[in-house]
N, C-alpha and C positions, 0 to 999 in steps of 0.2 A: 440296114439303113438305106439301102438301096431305094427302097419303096417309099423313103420321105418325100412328102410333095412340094418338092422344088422345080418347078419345070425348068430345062434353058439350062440349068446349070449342073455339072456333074458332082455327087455329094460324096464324100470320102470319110466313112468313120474313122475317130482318132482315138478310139475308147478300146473297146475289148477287138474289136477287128469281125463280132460277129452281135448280129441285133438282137437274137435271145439274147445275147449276152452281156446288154447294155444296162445298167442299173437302171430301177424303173425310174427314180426320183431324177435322173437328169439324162435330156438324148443332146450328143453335141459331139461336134467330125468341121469338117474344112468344106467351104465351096469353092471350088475350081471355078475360078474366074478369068476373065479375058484376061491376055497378058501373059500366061501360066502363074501367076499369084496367087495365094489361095487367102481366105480371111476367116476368121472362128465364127462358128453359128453355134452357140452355145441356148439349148431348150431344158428351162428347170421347172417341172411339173409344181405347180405353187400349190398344190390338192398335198404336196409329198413331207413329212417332215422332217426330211432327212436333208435339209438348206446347209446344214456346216461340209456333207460328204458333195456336195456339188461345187460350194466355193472350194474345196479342196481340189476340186477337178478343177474347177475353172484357172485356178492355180497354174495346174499344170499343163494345159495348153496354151496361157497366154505365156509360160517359159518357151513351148516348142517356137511360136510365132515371133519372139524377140531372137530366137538362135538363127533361125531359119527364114524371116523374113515373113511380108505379107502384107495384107490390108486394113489390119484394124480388126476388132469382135463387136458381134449385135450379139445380147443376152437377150432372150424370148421369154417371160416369165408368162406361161401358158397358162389360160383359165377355159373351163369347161366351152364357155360362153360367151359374148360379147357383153351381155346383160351381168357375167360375173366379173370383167374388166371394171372393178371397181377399189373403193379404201380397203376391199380386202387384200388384195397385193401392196398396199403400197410401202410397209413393212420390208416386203421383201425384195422389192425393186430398191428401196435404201439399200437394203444390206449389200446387194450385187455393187451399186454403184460407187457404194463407200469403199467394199474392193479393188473396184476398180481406178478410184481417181490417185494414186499413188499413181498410175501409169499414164495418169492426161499429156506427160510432156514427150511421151516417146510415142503413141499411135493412139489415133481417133477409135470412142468408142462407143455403143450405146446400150441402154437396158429400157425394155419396152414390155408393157402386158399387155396380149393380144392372144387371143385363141391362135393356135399352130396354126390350124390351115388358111390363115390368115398374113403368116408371116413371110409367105413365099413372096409376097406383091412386093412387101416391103424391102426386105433383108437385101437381097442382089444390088438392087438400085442404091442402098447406103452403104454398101462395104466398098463397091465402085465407085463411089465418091470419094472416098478417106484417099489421102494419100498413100502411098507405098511405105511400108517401113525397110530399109535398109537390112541385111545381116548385118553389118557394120555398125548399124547402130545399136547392137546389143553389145559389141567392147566400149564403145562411148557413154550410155545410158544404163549399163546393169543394175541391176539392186544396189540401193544406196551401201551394204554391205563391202561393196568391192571398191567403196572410196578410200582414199590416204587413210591413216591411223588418228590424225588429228580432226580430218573432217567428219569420220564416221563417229567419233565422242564425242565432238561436238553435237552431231544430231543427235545421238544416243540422248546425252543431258538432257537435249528441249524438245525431244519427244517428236523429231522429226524426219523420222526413218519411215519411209512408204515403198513397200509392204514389208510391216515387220515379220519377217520371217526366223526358223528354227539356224538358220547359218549365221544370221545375225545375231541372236540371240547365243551362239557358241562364240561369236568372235568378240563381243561383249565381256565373255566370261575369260576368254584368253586375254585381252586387254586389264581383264582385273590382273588374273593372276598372275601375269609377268611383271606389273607393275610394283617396282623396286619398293614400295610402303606395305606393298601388303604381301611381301615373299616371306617375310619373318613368322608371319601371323599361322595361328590353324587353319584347317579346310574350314572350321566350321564359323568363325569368326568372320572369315572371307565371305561365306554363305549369308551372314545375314549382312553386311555390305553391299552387296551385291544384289539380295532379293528386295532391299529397301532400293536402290536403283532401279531396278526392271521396273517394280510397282512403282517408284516414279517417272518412269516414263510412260506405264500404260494411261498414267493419269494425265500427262501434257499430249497423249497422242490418241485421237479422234478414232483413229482406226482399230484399235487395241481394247480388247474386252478388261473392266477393271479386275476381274478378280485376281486376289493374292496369289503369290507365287507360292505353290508349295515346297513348305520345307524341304522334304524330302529328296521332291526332283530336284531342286537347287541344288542339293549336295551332290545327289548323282550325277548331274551334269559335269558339276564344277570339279569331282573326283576323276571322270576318264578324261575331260582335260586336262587336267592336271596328270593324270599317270602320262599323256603323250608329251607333257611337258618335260618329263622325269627323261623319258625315254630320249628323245630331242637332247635335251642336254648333253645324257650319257654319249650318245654316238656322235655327238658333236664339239664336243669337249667344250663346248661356252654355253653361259646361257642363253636361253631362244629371245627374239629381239621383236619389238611390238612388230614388225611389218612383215615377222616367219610365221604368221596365221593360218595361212593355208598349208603349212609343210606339218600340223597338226592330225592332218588325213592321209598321209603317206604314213605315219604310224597307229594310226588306229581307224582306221577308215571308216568303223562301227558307228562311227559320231554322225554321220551324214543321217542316218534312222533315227527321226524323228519318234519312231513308235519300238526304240532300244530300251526302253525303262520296261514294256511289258513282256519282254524274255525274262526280266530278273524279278519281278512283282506278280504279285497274285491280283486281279482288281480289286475284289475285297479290301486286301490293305493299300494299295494306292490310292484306291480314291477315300481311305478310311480319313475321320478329322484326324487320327494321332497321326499317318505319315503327312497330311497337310501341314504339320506345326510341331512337328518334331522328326528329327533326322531318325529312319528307321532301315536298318539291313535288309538286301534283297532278302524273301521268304521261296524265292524258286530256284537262284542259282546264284552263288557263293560271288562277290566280288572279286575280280583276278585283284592281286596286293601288285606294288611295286616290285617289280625285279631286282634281286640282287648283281654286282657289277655282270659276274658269270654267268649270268643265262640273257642280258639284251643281245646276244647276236639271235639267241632262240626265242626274243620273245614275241614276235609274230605267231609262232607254232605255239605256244606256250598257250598264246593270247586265246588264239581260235579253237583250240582243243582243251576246251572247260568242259569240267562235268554239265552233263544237262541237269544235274539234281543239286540240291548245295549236300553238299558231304555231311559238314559239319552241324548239321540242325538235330540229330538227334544227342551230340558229345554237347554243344552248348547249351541243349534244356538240360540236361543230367546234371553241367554244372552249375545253372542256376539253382536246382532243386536241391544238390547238397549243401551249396554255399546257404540257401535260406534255412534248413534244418537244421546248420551248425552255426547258427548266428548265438554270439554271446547268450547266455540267458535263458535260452530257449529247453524247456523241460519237457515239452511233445515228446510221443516217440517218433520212430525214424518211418515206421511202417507206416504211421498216419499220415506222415508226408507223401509217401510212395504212394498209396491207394489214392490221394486225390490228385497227384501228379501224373498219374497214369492214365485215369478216369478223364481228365480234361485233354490230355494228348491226345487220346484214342477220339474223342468227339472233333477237337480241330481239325486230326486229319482227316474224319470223315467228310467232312465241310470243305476242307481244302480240294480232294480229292474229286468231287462232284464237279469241279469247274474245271480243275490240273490234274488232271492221271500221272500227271511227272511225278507228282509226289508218293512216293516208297509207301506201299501199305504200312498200317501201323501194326507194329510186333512188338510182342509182351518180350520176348527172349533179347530181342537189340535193341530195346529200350534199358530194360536193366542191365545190360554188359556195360553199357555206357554207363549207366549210372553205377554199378560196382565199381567202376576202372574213375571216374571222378570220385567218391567216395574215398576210395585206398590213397589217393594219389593227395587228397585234401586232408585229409585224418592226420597224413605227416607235418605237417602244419602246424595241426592241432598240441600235438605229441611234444611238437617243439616250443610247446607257451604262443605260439603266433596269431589267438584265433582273430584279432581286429584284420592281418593284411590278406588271411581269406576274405573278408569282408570287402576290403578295398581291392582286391586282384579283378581285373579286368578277364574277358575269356579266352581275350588272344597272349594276353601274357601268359593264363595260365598254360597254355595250351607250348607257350616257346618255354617256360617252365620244366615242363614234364614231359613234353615232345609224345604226347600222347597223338596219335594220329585216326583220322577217320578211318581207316584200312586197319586196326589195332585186331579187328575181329577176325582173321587168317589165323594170326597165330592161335588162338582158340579153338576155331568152329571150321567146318570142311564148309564149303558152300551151299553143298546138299542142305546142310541141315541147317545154315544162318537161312536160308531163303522157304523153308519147308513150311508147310501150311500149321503142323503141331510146334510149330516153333514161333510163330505169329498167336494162335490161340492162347497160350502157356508158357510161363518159363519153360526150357528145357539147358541141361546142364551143357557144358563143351565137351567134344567128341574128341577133341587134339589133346589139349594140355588143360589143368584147374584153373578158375577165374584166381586172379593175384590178390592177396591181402594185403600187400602194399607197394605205392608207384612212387619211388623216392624225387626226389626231381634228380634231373642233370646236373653234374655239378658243376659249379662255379657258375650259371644260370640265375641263382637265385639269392641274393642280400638281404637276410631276416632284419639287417639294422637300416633299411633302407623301407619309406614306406611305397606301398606298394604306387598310390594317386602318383609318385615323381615314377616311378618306372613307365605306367599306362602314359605318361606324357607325351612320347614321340605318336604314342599308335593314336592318341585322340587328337594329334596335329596332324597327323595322313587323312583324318575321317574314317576310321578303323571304329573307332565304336560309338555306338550308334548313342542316340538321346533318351528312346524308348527300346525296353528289349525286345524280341520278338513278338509275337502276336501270342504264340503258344504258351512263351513264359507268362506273358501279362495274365491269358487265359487261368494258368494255376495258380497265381496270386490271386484271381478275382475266386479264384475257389476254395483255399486256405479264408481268405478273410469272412466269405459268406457263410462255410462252417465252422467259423471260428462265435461267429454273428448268433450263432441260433444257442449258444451259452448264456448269451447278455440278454439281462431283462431289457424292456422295452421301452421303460423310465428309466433315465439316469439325470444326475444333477453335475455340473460343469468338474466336481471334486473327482467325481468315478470314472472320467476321463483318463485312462492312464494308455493305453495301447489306440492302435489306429482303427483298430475296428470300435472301440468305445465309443470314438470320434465320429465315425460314421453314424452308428446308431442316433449317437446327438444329435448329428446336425439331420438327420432325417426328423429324427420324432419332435424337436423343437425348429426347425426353419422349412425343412419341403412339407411335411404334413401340413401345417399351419397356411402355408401358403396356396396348396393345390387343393381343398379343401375347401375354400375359400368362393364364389361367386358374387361379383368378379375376381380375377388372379389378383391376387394380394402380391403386391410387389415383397421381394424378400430380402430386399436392402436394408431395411430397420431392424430386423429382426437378425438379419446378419452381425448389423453393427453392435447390436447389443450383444448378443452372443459371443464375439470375438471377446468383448471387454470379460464376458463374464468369464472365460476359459483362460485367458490370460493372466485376470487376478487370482484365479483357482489354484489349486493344488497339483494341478495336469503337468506330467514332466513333458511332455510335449511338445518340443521348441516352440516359439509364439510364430516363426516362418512357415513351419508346419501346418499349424492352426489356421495361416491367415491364406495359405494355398489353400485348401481343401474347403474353406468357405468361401473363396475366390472361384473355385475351378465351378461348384456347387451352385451360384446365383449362373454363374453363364449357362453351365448347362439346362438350368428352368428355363431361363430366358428364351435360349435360344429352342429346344426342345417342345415348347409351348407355343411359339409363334410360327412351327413349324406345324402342328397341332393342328392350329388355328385356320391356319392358310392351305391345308392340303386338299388339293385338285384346284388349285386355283393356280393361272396360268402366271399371272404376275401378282405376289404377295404385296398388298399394300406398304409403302416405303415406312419405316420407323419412324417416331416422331424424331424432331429434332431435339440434339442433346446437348452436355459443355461441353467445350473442345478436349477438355480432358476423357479418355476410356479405362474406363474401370469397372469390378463389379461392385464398388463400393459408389461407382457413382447411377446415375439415373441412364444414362444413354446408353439405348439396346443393341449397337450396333458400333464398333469399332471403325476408325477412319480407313478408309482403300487405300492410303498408300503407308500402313502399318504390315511389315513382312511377318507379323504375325498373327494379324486379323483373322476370325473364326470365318470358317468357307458356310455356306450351308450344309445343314446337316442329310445324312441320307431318310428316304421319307419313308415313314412309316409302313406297315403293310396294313393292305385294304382288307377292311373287312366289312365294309359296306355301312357299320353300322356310324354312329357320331364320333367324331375322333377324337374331340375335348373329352369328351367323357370317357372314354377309352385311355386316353393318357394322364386324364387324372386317377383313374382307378391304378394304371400301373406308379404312377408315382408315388400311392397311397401305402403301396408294398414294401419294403425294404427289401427286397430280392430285386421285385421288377424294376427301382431305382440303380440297383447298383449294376444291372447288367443292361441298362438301358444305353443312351447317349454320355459318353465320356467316364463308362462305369467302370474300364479296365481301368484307366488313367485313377478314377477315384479310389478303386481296389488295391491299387498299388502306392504300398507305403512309403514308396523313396522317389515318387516324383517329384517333390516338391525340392530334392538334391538337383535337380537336374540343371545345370546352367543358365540362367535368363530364364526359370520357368514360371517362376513370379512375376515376372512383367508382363509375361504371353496373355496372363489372363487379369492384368493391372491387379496385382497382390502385392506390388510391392510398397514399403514403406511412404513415398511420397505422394503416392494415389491414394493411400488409405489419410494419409493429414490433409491433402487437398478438397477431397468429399465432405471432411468432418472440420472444415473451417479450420484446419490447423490450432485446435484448440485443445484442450488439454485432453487426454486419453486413456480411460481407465486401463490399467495394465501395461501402457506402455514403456516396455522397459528398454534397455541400450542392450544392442546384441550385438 
């Protein structure tokens, strides 16, 4: 940067320290002005689209010039030409400035579009003007973050925190959670208090992008909060007190990392809509749990010496997959299970793999140890008359159950051969000792007269199990039901309804066919409505919650799938018409309110193939395959979502949205549940 043309004044890069190595999208360093004061000369290539990684920069040097004093910042928003200094920038001179007036009351600033070699005339002569800022006046003026406890909730509330930033946004979350109404509550309960707050403040604050908070992160945030709150307590023997906020970072320091969710997430599923709107388990690295009293003097070392892998992903698909094959009822054989449980692992992890090499090849041989060792360990269960509280067993009880461990494979297999390339290809047997025929539990561990939903209760108040299961498991549900799907004729009538894939079929060939089929899109609310009445009054044991989730989940997904469709490569999708204040799929509005913490995000976009995308998305919707592995098809494949706590509201399914749409008028079917 040496060579920017600044004459008169000496220019000091604050970025990488070297000019190749200055991101192309924004050049910005200090000028050495009279006085020895230096002022930000911040240059963001407006040709670049990389505007959020430059406000991020710009971020961080108007922090160094609030610590360290100075004169104020000129943003340069550089155009080719003087001829291009026009409504094309003015976008993005907003955006800089909007950044920046949160800091109007602490130093003079400016943002200007002017070709570079232009800026030198100007730049000097107005950073010389602005007054001096103080270091001193960065203890007086800091991020409104560092106000009293009462003043920073108060702004919280009315949406007047400038710049809202990630430490505020933690100290938010600690202000919930020590807050004495909601200590009794679950992680998860707290999570959606808390996300309905944030997305009301992004809505009273000007500066604040609206989109929903993701479920997900909410939880993750609000969980390593929370474990320093745990930790806090222990070594302090009282609870931590609204104004110990900052003593959060002396026990977990990790919290400062804004970008701490992508060590434990794959993108894939973070930005997926199920972790948007449903709490979902890291899929890269195992959440560290609460310490027991005996290891918080070790739990720093504990903390920082995590696997880089999650251990436990290959023992918690194995007991997904036997728990589903030994569900009451269930006459399949065991191998049918296995061959498509294995057939879909082996593809996720390839998938996974391509982005994360973290993730363990997939192996035929430690995929089935695991699933032999859940099998043995669950059978006893079975043996014992219990088969409902495998049903209802959670994976971490199972797991303090039978003390089954992710390392279980030593005593087996020498390492040579768990890791060998014929043991990846192929079963091969253990080289130590025989696989066990049966894992009794521990005893005194486990109360067969106890159901299992009260035992999982502490671990679903820590946020210990997730909303949706992994991506892998949902993955083999969406593959059991697709070859479960290619048995069932193609016409059914509301009576032949008995299992969830019947259900699918139905609402394909009587509500998406009919509707995608159509020119123009045939709205799928009527045909909804009628169809919930007719399955309701039918024969279908199907609970009616059931029914009225998956025709719920099933209108959003068109909706939303279709206007995505519609609008791809277009930089800003025309707004949805307006709708009644009520959101539901039973009602007409295509777009849920911003400050609902479970409002749908956009969907991820299609892949280009150059050709028409409406018709490319009507042809897959036309399919029963291409629907059910399209947009929200694991969620649709998976029979026990609609269990899921508040998952009928997420997508207005529940009872009072379905009377409000239909005039609260009488309702075939509707019976008292």
């Amino acid at each position: 940067m040496s060579g920017f043309p600044v004459p008169f004044y000496r220019y000091t890069d604050l970025g990488s320290g070297h000019p190749a190595a200055i991101p192309p999208g924004h050049l910005h360093g200090a000028l050495n002005l009279s006085g020895g004061k230096s002022g930000i000369l911040f240059v963001h290539d407006a040709t670049s689209p990389e505007v959020e990684d430059s406000i991020r920069c710009l971020h961080r040097h108007v922090e160094l010039l609030l610590r360290y004093g100075g004169r104020g910042v000129v943003v340069i928003v550089n155009s080719p030409s003087r001829a291009d200094v026009a409504s094309d920038w003015e976008e993005v001179v907003a955006r800089f400035e909007a950044e920046l007036h949160g800091y109007s009351e602490v130093f003079e600033w400016r943002v200007r579009a002017m070709p570079v070699e232009d800026a030198y005339r100007v730049v000097a002569e107005t950073l010389l003007a602005f007054p001096l800022v103080s270091p001193n006046l960065w203890a007086a003026k800091r991020s409104p973050d560092k106000h009293e406890v009462g003043d920073f909730w108060d702004a919280f509330h009315t949406g007047s925190i400038f710049p809202w930033r990630h430490r505020g946004y933690l100290r938010a979350a600690y202000i919930t959670l020590v807050d004495p109404a909601n200590r009794d509550d679950g992680l998860l309960e707290v999570a959606t208090k808390f996300a309905a707050d944030v997305n009301s403040f992004k809505q009273r604050n000007f500066n604040s992008k609206p989109q929903p908070e993701s479920r997900t992160l909410t939880v993750f945030w609000l969980y390593h909060v929370k474990l320093a709150i745990t930790v806090m307590h222990a070594d302090q023997w009282q609870y931590p007190q609204l104004e110990e906020f900052e003593r959060v970072f002396h026990y977990v320091p990790e919290l400062v990392d804004d970008t701490l969710p992508s060590l434990y997430y794959s993108r894939d599923c973070l930005t997926s809509e199920y972790a948007e709107n449903f709490w979902m388990l890291p899929d890269l690295r195992s959440l560290f749990e609460p310490p027991p009293q005996e290891v918080l003097p070790r739990f720093r070392e504990q903390f920082t010496k995590k696997n880089s892998e999650d251990p436990d992903r290959l023992l918690r698909f194995a007991f997904a997959v036997v728990q589903r094959y030994l569900r009451p009822g269930e006459t399949r054989l065991r191998s049918w299970f296995i061959n498509l449980a294995f057939s879909s692992l082996e593809r996720h992890t390839l998938r996974q793999r391509t982005t994360h090499p973290i993730v363990p090849r997939y192996s035929v041989t430690q995929s089935y140890f695991y699933l032999q060792l859940a099998h043995a360990a669950l059978s006893q269960l079975l043996a014992t008359g219990e088969p409902e509280s495998i049903q209802a067993m959670s994976f971490p009880l199972f797991k303090e159950t039978f003390h089954i461990s992710p390392s279980a494979w030593r005593t087996y297999y020498s390492p040579e051969l768990w890791d060998s390339l014929k043991a990846r290809a192929a079963f091969v047997p253990p080289d130590l000792r025989p696989l066990p025929d049966t894992v009794p539990p521990i005893s005194d561990t486990i109360d067969t007269a106890t159901p299992s939903s009260v035992s999982n209760e502490p671990l679903r108040k820590q946020g210990l199990l997730p909303e949706l299961p992994p991506l892998e498991v949902l993955h083999f549900h969406q593959a059991v039901l697709l070859e479960e799907a290619k048995t069932i004729p193609p016409t059914l009538t509301a009576n032949d309804v008995t299992t969830h894939a019947h259900l699918l079929k139905y609402i394909h060939a009587h509500i998406v066919l009919p509707s995608v089929q159509t020119t123009p899109f045939r709205d799928p609310l009527p045909l909804a409505q009628r169809h919930l009445s007719l399955l309701s009054s039918s024969s279908s044991p199907l609970p009616r919650t059931h029914l009225r989730f998956y025709l719920a989940l099933t209108l959003h997904s068109l909706r939303l799938s279709r206007h995505q469709a519609t609008h791809k490569h277009k930089d800003e999708p025309p707004a949805p018409p307006p709708g009644p204040v009520i959101w539901g799929p039973f009602s007409p509005a295509t777009s849920p309110p911003n400050n609902n913490p479970y409002s749908m995000p956009n969907l991820p976009r299609l892949p280009d193939s150059g050709g028409d995308h409406l018709t490319e998305w009507m042809a897959r919707m036309a399919e029963f395959e291409g629907w059910c592995t399209g947009e929200w098809g694991l969620v649709l494949c998976w029979d026990e979502a609609w269990k899921v706590e508040g998952a009928e509201a997420r997508f207005g399914a529940d009872k009072m949205l379905v009377e409000e749409a239909w005039g609260r008028g009488g309702v075939v079917g509707d019976d008292q549940e």
